[in-house]
C-alpha positions as CSV (number, residue, x, y, z in Angstrom):
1,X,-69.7,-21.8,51.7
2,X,-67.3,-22.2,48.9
3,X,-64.0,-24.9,48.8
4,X,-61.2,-23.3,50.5
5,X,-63.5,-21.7,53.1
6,X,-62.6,-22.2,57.3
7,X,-65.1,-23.9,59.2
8,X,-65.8,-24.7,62.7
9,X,-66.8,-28.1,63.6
10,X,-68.1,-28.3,67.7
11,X,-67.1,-30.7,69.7
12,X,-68.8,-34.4,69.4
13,X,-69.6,-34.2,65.7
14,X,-69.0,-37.4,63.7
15,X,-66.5,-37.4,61.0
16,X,-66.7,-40.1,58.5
17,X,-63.9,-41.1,56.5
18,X,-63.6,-40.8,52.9
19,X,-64.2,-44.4,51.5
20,X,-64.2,-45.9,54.9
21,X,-66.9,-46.8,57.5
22,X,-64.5,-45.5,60.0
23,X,-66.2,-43.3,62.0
24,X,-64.5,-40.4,64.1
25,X,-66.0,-37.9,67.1
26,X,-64.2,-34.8,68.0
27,X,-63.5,-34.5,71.1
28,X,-63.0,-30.5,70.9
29,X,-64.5,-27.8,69.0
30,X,-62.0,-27.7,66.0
31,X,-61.1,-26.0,62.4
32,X,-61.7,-27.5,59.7
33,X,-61.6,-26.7,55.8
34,X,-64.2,-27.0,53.4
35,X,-64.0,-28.7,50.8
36,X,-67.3,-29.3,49.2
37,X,-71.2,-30.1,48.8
38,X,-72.1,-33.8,48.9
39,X,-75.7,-33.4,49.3
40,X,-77.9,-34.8,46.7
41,X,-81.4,-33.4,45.7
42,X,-83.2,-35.6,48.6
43,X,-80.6,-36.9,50.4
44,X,-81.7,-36.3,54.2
45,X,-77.9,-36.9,55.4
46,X,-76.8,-33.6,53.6
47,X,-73.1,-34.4,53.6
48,X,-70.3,-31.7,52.9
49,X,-66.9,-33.0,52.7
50,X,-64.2,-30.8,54.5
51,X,-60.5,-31.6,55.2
52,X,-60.3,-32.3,58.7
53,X,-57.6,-33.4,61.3
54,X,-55.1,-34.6,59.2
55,X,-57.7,-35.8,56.1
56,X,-60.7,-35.6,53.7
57,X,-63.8,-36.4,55.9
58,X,-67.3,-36.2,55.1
59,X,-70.0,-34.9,57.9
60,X,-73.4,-33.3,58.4
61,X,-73.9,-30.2,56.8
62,X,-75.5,-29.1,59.8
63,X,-72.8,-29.3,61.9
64,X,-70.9,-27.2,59.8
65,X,-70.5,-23.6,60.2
66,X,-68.6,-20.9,58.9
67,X,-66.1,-19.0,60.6
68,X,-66.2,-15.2,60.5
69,X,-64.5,-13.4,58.2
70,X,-63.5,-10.2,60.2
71,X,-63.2,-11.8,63.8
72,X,-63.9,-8.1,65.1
73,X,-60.7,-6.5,63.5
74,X,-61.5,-2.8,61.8
């Protein structure tokens, strides 16, 4: 994924705050954009930062996925 990218985040997937310990859930599936890798080499967390309901959030990479470019249009 590069920065500027759409995302989809599902529903019940934590969103930390940026320089907070506040922690968010989603309570719907919802779009998100990506803003960047936080991962280090090691880090089992694997963070990505995206920008998320309003602001910069960081969650699981794994929870992350991208949306499709074409959505079936020819």
């Amino acid at each position: 994924m590069q920065q500027g990218d759409l995302v989809h985040i599902p529903q019940g997937t934590q969103l930390v705050a940026r320089g907070s310990a506040v922690v968010n859930k989603t309570e719907k599936p919802i779009i998100a954009v990506f803003i960047g890798d936080n991962s280090l080499n090691g880090d089992a967390m694997e963070l990505c930062t995206v920008y998320a309901l309003g602001r910069e959030t960081l969650v699981k990479k794994r929870h992350v996925y991208p949306m499709e470019e074409n959505n079936g249009v020819s």
